[in-house]
C-alpha positions in Angstrom: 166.9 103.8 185.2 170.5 104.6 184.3 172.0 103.2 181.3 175.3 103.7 182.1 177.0 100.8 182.0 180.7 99.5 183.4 182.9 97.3 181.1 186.3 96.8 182.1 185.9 100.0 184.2 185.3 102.0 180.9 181.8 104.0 181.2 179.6 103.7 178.2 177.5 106.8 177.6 173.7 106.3 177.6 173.2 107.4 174.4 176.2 104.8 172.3 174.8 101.8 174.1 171.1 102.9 173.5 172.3 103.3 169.7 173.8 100.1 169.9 170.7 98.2 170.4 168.4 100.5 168.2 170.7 99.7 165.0 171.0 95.8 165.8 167.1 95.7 166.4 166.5 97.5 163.6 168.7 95.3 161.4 166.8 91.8 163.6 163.8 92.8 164.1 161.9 89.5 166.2 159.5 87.8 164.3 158.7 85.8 166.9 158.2 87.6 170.4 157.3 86.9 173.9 153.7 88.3 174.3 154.3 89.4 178.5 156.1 92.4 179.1 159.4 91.7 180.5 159.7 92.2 184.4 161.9 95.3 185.9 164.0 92.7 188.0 164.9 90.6 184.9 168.3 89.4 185.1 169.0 86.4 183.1 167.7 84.5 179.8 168.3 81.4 179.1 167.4 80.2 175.2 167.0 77.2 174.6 166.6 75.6 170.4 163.7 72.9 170.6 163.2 70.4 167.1 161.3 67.3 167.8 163.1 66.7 171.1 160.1 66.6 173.8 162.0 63.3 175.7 164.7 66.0 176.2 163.6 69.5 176.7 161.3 68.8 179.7 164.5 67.0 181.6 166.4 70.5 181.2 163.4 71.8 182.3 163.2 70.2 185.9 167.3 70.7 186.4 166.4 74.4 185.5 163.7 74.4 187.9 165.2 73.0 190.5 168.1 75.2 190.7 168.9 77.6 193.4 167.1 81.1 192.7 169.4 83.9 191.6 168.4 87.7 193.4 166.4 88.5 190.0 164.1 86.6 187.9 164.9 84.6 185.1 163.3 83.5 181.6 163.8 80.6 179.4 162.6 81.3 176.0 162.2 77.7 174.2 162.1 78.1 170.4 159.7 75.3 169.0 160.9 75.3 165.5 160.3 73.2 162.1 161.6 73.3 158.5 159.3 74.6 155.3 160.4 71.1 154.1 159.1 69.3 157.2 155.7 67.3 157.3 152.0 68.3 158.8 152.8 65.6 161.0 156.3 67.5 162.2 154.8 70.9 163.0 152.0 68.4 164.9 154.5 67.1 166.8 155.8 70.1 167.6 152.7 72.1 168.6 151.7 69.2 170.9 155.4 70.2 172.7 154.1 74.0 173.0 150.7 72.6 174.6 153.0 70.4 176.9 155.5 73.0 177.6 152.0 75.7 178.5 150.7 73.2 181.1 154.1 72.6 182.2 154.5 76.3 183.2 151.0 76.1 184.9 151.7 73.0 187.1 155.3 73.7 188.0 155.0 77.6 188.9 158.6 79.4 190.1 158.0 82.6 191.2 162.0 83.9 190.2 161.5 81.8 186.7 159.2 82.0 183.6 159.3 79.5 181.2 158.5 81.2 177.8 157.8 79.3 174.4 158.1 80.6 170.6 156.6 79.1 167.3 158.8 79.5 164.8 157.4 77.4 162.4 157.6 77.1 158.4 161.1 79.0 158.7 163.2 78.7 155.1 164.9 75.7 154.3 168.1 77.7 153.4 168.6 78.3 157.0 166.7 75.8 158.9 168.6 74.5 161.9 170.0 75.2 165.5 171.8 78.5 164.1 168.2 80.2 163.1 166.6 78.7 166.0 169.1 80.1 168.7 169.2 83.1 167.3 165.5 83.7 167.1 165.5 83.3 170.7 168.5 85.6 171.1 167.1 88.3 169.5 164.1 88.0 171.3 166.4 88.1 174.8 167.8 91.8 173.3 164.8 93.3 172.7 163.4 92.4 176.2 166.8 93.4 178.1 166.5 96.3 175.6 163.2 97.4 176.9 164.2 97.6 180.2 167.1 99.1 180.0 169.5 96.7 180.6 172.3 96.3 178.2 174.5 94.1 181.2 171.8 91.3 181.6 173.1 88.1 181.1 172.0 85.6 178.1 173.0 81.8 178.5 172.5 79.5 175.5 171.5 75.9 176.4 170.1 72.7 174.3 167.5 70.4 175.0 169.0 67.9 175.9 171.4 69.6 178.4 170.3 69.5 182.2 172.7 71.8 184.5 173.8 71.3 187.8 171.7 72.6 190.9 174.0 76.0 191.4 173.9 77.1 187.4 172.1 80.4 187.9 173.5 81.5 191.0 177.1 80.7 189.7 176.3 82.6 187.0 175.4 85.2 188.9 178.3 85.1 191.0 181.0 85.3 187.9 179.0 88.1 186.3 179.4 89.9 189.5 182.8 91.1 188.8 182.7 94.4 186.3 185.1 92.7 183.9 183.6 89.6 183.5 181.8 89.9 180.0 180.8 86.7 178.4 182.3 82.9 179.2 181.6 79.3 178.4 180.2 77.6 180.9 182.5 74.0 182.5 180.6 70.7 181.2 180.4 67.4 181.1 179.0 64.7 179.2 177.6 61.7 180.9 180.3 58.6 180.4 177.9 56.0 182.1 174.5 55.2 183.0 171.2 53.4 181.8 170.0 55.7 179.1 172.0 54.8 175.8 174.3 51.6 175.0 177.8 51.2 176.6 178.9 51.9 173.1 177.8 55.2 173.2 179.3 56.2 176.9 182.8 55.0 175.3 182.1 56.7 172.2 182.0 60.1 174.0 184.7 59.2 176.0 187.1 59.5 173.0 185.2 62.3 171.5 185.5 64.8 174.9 189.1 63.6 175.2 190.2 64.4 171.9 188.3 68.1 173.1 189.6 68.7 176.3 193.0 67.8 174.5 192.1 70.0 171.4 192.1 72.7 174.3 194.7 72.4 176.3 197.6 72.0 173.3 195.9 75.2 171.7 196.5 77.0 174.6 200.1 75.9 175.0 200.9 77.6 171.3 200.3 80.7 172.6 196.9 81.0 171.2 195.5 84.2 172.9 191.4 82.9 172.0 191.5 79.2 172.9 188.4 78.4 174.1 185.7 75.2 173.7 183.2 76.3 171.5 180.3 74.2 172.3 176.7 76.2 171.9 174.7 74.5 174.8 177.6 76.7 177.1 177.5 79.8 175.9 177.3 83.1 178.1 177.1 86.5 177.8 175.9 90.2 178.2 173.4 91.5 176.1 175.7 93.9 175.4 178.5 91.6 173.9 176.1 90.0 172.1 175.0 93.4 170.6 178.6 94.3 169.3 179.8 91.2 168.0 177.2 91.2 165.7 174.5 88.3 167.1 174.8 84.6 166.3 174.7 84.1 162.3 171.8 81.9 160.8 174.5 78.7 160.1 172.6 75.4 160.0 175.7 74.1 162.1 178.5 75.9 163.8 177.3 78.5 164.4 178.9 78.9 167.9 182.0 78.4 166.8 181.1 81.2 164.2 180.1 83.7 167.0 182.8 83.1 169.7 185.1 84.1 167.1 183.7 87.4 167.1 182.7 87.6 170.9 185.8 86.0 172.5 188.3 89.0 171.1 186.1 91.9 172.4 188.0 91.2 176.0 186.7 89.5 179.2 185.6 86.7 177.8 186.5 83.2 180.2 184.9 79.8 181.5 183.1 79.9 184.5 184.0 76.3 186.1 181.8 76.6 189.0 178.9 75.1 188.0 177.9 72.0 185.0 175.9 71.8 182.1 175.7 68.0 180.8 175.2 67.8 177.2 173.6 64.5 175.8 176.3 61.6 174.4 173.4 61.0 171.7 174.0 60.3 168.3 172.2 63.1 165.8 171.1 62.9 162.3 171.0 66.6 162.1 174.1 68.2 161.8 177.3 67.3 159.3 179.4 67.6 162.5 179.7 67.9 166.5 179.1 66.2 169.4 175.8 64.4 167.9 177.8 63.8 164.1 181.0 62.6 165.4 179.0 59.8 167.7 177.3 58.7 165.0 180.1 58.3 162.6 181.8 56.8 165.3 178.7 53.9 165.9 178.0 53.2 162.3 182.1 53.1 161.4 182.2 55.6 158.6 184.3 57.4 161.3 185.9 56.1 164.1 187.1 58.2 167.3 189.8 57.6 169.0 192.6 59.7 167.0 193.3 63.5 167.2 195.3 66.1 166.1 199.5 65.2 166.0 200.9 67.1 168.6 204.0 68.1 165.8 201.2 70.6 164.5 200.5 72.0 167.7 204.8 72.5 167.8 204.1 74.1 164.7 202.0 76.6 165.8 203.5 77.5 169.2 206.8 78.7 167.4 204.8 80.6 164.7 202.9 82.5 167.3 206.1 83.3 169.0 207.7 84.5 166.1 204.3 86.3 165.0 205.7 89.7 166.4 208.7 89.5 163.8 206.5 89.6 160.9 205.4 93.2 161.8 209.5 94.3 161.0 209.8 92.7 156.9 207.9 93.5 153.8 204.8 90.5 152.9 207.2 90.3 149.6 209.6 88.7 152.2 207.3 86.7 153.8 208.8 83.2 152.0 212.2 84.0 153.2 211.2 84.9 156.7 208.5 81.4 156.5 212.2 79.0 157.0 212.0 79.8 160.2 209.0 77.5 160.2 208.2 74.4 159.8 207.9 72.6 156.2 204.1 72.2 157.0 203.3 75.8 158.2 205.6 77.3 155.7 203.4 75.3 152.9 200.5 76.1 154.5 201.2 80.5 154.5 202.7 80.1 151.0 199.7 78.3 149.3 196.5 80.1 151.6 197.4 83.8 150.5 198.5 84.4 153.7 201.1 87.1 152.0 198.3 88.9 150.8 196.9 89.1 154.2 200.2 90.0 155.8 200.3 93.2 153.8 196.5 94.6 154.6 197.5 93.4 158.5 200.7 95.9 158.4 198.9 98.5 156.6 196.2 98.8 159.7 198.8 98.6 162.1 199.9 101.2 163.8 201.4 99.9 167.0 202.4 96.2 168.3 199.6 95.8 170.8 197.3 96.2 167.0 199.2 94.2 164.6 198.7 91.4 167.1 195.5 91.8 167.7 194.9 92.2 163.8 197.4 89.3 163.0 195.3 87.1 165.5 191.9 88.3 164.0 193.2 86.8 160.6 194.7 83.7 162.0 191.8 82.7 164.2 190.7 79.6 165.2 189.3 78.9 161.8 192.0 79.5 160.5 193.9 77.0 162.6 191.6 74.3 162.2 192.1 74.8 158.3 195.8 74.1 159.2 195.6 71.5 161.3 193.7 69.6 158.4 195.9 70.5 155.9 198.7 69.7 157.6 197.4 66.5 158.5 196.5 65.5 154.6 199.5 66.3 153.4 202.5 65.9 156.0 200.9 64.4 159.2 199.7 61.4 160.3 196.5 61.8 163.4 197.7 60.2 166.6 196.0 58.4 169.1 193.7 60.8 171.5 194.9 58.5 174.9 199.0 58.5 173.5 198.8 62.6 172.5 196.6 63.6 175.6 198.9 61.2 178.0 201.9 63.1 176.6 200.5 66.8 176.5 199.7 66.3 180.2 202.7 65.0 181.3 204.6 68.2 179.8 202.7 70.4 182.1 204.0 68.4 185.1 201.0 67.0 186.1 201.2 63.5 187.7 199.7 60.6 185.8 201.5 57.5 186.3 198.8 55.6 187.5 196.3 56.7 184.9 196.0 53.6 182.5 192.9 54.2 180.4 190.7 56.7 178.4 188.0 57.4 180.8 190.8 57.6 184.2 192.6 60.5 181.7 189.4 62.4 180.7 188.8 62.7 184.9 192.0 64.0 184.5 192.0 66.5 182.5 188.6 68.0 183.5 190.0 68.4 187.2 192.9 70.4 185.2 190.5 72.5 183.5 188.4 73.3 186.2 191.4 75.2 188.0 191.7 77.0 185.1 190.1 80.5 185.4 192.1 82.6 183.0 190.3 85.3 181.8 191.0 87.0 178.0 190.9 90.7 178.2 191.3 92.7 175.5 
């Protein structure tokens, strides 16, 4: 089998992409491995992080099951994890999931898809938590792409408590299909009715995927090059792009938005918006922030939703990334005098985050526009401008209200909303926007 692979109609030799995967195995080595041989018609993994949530996992199970067969098989790999901290009763808990999950397997045979489980049990406290836990699984989904040669098969990420729509592998499939196509996150939708948590919570994450499909959409208009939703149950990618951005780091929380910061500049990187996963509205104890944080804040008032971002700071940012090229042309020493063509708020911002320092190391690795750009964006990524969009909004900004700033945002992009008179009727909105939004970010 030839492991020649195409990537933006560039052939990798056999023997870089082999060294490639020998050198990141070698550095994560699997502890935890499936025991079966993986099949020569493998085409996609899915992993999927499992603590304590057996009401969940076996939901995601049946959507997965009941999807349309892609032309090769497919794996999930379901890490079963627990802390060193955790009770006997915990790891119990868990091991009675594994038993479940076995007879599970047994009963509901596929013949295109395996349903794999790993113990990863006891794992340091230091790093417990959905970072360690997907990336035990995604290491495990290298080496078994990696012993059949196939550096281009394609690794989704998924939680628990995240059922997909019937079409999810065979759409995919389908996106993967074209050469350039290299990793993505895939379209979703949280539920915003239904039986299975209080009305409180369904308007909770009405607010809270507003303000992120918002979030998105005012990124993008700065200019942005990498604006993308960074939400781990929608992840997507070759093995290969895993491989080179350096695999998933062992963060207790964010670690997707970690990751995409590496994987999203290597090039071909979009959303695929033909299919849905449908992350839980639930509230979570586990994390400091996210989807499950934010909701809980939100129910027990320590943190209400409802306000976002002022879109003054997103002004900010779209006439400092226009401008970015003119930094390339003056010395860092200039870099105050050149900043009052800013805003007060950006221009406090560069000045007091060494941002001068920066400059200089950017211009002394540049040797040609289509670099310093790429380097100048490497350094102002999206961490970078979430740390200014807070620190703009504690010292110069006050947050506006999500419906008031996403109601105007859309308007500005001509889209017709006059009859749209709530938060729920603007959210429909602006994920039938995003869904006809296929650009793809090639580097």
């Amino acid at each position: 089998m030839t492991w020649l692979l195409l990537v933006r109609t560039i052939m990798i030799p056999e023997e870089k992409i082999k060294a490639l995967f020998d050198n990141y195995l070698e550095k994560h080595t699997p502890e935890y491995k499936v025991s079966t041989p993986p099949p020569v018609d493998l085409t996609q993994i899915v992993v999927i992080p499992s603590y304590r949530e057996k009401d969940y996992l076996f939901r995601t199970l049946d959507s997965l099951r009941a999807c349309q067969p892609p032309s090769g098989t497919v794996e999930v790999i379901v890490v079963l994890n627990t802390s060193e901290k955790d009770s006997p009763a915990i790891q119990e808990e868990q091991k009675q999931c594994q038993r479940a999950l076995s007879e599970y397997s047994q009963k509901y045979q596929v013949p295109w898809l395996q349903i794999y489980s790993l113990e990863a049990y006891q794992l340091r406290k230091k790093h417990f938590g959905a970072g360690m836990a997907r990336k035990i699984g995604l290491d495990e989904a290298i080496r078994r792409f990696h012993a059949i040669h196939r550096p281009n098969g394609i690794i989704s990420c998924l939680d628990a408590d995240s059922p997909v729509a019937p079409n999810y592998f065979t759409a995919i499939e389908e996106w993967y299909q074209t050469p350039e196509h290299q990793a993505a996150v895939i379209y979703f939708e949280h539920p915003l009715d239904g039986i299975h948590f209080p009305s409180e919570v369904y308007e909770a994450i009405t607010l809270y995927e507003l303000h992120l499909r918002y979030y998105l959409l005012a990124l993008k208009q700065t200019g942005f090059p990498y604006a993308s939703h960074t939400i781990g149950s929608c992840m997507s990618f070759r093995a290969i792009k895993y491989v080179q951005a350096g695999g998933v780091p062992r963060k207790k929380a964010g670690e997707d938005f970690y990751f995409l910061q590496k994987l999203i500049p290597l090039g071909g990187f979009g959303q695929i918006t033909t299919t849905t996963v449908y992350p839980s509205p639930r509230p979570s104890n586990r994390v400091v922030f996210g989807t499950g944080a934010s909701i809980r804040e939100h129910l027990n008032g320590t943190k209400k939703l409802g306000k976002t971002y002022n879109p003054e700071a997103f002004n900010d940012l779209h006439n400092f990334f226009s401008r970015a090229i003119e930094l390339r042309a003056i010395s860092p020493d200039k870099l105050e005098i050149w900043a009052y063509n800013l805003s007060g708020p950006l221009r406090s911002f560069l000045l007091n985050t060494n941002f001068e320092e920066e400059l200089s190391i950017i211009l002394t690795n540049s040797n040609s526009e289509k670099t310093f750009l790429k380097r100048f964006y490497a350094t102002f990524n999206s961490f970078r401008i979430v740390k200014y969009l807070n620190y703009s909004h504690e010292h110069f900004y006050a947050k506006t209200d999500v419906f008031e700033a996403a109601f105007a945002l859309m308007e500005s992009i001509g889209e017709e909303i006059s009859h749209i008179l709530d938060e729920k009727e603007l959210l429909l909105k602006y994920r039938e926007v995003e869904k006809r939004d296929n650009t793809l970010i090639i580097d």
